[in-house]
Residue frames relative to the residue before (quaternion, step in Angstrom):
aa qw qx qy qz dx dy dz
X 1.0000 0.0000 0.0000 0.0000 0.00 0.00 0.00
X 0.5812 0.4524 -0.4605 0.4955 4.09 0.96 -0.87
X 0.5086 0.7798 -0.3168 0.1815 3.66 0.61 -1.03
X 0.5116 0.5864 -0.0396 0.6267 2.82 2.15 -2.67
X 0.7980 0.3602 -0.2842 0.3907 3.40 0.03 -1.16
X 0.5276 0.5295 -0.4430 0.4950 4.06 1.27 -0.41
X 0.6902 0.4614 -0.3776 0.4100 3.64 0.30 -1.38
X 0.7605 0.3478 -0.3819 0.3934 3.50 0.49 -0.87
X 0.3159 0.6560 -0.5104 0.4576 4.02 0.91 0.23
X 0.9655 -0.0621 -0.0832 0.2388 2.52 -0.59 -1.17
X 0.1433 0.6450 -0.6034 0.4465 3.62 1.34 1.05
X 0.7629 0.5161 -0.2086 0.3287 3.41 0.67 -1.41
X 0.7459 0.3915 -0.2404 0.4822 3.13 1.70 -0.52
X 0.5145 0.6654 -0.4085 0.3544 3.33 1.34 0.18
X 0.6958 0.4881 -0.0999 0.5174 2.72 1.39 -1.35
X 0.7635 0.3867 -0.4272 0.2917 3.31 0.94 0.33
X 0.7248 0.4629 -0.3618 0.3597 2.83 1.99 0.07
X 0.4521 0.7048 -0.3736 0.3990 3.11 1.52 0.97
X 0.4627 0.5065 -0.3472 0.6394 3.49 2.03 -0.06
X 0.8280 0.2742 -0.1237 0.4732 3.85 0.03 -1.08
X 0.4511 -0.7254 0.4999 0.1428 3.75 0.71 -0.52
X 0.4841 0.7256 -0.3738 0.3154 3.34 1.81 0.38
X 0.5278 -0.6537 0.4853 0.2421 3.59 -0.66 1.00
X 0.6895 0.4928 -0.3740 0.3766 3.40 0.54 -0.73
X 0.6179 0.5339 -0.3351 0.4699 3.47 1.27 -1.36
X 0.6009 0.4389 -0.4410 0.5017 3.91 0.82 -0.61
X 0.6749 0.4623 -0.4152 0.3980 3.22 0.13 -1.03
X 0.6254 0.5035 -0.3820 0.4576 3.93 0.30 -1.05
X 0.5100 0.6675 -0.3722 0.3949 4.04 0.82 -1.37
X 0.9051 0.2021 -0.0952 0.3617 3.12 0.25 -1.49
X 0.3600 0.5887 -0.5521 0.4679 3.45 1.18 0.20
X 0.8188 0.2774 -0.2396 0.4417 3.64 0.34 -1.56
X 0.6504 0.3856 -0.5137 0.4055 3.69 0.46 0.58
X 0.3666 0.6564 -0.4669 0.4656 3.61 1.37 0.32
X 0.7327 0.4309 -0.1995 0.4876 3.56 0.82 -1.56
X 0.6448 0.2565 -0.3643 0.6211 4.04 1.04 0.07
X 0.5617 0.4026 -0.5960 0.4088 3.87 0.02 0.61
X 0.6669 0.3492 -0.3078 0.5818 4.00 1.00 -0.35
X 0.2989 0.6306 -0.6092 0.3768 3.75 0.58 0.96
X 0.2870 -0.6882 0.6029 0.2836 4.02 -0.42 0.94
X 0.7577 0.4211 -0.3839 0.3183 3.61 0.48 -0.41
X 0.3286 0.7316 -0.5032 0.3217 3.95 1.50 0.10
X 0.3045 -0.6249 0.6766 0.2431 3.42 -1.43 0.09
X 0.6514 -0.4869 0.3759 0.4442 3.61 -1.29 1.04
X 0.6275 0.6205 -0.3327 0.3324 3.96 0.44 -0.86
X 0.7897 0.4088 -0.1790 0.4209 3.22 1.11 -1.16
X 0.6711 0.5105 -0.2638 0.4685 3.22 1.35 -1.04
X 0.6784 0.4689 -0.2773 0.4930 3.61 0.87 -0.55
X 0.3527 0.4962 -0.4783 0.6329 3.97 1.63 0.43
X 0.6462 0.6477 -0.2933 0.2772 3.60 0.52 -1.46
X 0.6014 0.5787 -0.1404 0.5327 2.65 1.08 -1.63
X 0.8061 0.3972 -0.1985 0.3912 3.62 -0.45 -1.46
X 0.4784 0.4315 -0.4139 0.6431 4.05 1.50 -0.61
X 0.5971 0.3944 -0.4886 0.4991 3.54 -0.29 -0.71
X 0.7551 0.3606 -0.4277 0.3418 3.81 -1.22 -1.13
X 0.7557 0.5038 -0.2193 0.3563 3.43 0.86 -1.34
X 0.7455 0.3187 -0.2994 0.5030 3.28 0.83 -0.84
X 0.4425 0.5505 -0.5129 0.4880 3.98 1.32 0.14
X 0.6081 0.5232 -0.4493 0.3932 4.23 0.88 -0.92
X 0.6874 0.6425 -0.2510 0.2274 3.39 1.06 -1.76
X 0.6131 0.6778 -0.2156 0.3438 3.18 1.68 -1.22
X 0.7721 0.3309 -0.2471 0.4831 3.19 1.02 -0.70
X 0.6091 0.5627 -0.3557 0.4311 3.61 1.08 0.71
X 0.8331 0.2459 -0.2482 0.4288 2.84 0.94 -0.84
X 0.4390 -0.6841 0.4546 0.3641 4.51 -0.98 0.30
X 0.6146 -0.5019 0.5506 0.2594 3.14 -1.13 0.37
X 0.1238 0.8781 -0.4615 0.0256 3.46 -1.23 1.19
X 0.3049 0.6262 -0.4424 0.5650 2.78 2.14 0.74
């Protein structure tokens, strides 16, 4: 169930910093998709998405300003 309650985080944070442009919400995104790429029960597919959202949305953070 934490697992359910991570995925839906940080969907929630992607997607909010892709409406508003808020660094923090990236930043937060990828912290909590760090913490589901080190799930023992992921498959290589998912965690290496994990992975690649993370790097990206860690690049995005420092480009883009907050407008919330």
């Amino acid at each position: 169930m934490i697992a359910n309650e991570l995925w839906a985080g940080a969907l929630s944070l992607v997607l909010l910093h892709e409406e508003t442009g808020c660094r923090h919400s990236a930043l937060h995104a990828a912290r909590l998709l760090d913490e589901l790429s080190e799930q023992d029960d992921l498959d290589t597919d998912t965690r290496e998405l994990c992975e690649r959202a993370s790097i990206r949305l860690g690049r995005q953070e420092e480009s883009h300003a907050c407008t919330a």
